[in-house]
C-alpha positions as a Python dict, from the first residue, in 0.01 Angstrom:
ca = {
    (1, 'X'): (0, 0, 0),
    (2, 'X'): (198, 296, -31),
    (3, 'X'): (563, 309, -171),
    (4, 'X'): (806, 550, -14),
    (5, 'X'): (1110, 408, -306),
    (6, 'X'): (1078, 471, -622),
    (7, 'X'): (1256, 184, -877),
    (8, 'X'): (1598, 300, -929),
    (9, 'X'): (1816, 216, -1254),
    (10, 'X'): (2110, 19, -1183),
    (11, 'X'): (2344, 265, -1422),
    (12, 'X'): (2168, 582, -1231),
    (13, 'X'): (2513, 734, -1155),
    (14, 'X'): (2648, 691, -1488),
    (15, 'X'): (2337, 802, -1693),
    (16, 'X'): (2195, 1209, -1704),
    (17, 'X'): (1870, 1309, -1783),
    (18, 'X'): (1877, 1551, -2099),
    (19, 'X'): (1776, 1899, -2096),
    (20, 'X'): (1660, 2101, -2377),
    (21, 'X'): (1553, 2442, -2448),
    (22, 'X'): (1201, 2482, -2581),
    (23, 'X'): (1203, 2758, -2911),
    (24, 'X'): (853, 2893, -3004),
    (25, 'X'): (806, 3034, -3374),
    (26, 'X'): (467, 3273, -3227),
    (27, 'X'): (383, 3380, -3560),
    (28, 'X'): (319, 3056, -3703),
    (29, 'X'): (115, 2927, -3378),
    (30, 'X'): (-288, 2905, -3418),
    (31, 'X'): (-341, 2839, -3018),
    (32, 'X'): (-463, 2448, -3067),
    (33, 'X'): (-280, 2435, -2749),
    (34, 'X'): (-139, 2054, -2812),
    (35, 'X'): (198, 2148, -2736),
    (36, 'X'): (80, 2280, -2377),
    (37, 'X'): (-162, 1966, -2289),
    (38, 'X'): (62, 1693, -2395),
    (39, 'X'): (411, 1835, -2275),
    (40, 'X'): (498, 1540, -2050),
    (41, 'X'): (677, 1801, -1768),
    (42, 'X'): (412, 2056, -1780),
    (43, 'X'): (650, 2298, -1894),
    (44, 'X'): (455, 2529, -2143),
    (45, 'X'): (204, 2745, -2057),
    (46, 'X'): (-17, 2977, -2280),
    (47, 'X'): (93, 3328, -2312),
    (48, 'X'): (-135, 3678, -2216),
    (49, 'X'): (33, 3790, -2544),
    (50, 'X'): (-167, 3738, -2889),
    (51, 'X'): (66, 3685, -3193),
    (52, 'X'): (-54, 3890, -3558),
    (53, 'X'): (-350, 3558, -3636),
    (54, 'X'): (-521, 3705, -3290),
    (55, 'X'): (-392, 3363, -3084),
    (56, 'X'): (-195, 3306, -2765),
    (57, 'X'): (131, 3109, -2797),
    (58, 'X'): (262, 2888, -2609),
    (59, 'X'): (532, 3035, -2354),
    (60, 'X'): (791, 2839, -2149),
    (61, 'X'): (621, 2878, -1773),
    (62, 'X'): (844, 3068, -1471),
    (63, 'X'): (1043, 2873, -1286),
    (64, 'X'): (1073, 2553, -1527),
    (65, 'X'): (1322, 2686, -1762),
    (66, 'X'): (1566, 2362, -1712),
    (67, 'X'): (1258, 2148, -1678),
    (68, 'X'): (1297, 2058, -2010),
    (69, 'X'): (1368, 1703, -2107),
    (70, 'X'): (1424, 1759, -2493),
    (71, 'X'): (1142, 1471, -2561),
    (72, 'X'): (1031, 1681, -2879),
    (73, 'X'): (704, 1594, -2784),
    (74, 'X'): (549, 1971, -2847),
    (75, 'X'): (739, 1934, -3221),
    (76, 'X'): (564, 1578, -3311),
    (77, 'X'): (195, 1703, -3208),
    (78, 'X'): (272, 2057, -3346),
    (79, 'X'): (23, 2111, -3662),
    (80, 'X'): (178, 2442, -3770),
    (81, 'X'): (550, 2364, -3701),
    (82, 'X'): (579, 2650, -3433),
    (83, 'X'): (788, 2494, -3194),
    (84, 'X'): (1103, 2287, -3166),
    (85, 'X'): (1351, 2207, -2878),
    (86, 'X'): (1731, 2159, -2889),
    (87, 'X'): (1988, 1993, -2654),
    (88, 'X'): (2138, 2196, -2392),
}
């Protein structure tokens, strides 16, 4: 059985989403890539750029720039403290 409706909050019209904006410290990333696997909105993507430890940091992917839900996710499972988000 297929579902074409998705369950909709009763208060939909009177609650937003949140958006954040995603800040990467690249000198402090080691490239354990946590950040990118567990973002729940797939927003981060690793970078063709290597930071000064020889690793690619995570980058915020084209075209999901307000894709950003400002869980903090990437912060909790970030080992080296290299990235952060912030309410828009």
């Amino acid at each position: 059985m297929v579902r074409t409706q998705y369950r909709k909050p009763l208060d939909s019209e009177q609650v937003s989403v949140p958006t954040g904006q995603v800040f990467v410290i690249a000198e402090r990333c080691k490239g354990c890539r946590f950040c990118v696997e567990f973002c729940p909105e797939q927003v981060l993507a690793e970078s063709t750029g290597i930071n000064a430890k020889g690793y690619h940091y995570p980058v915020v992917e084209s075209g999901k720039e307000d894709a950003c839900i400002n869980c903090a996710f990437c912060k909790l499972v970030c080992p080296e403290f290299a990235i952060y988000t912030e309410e828009t």
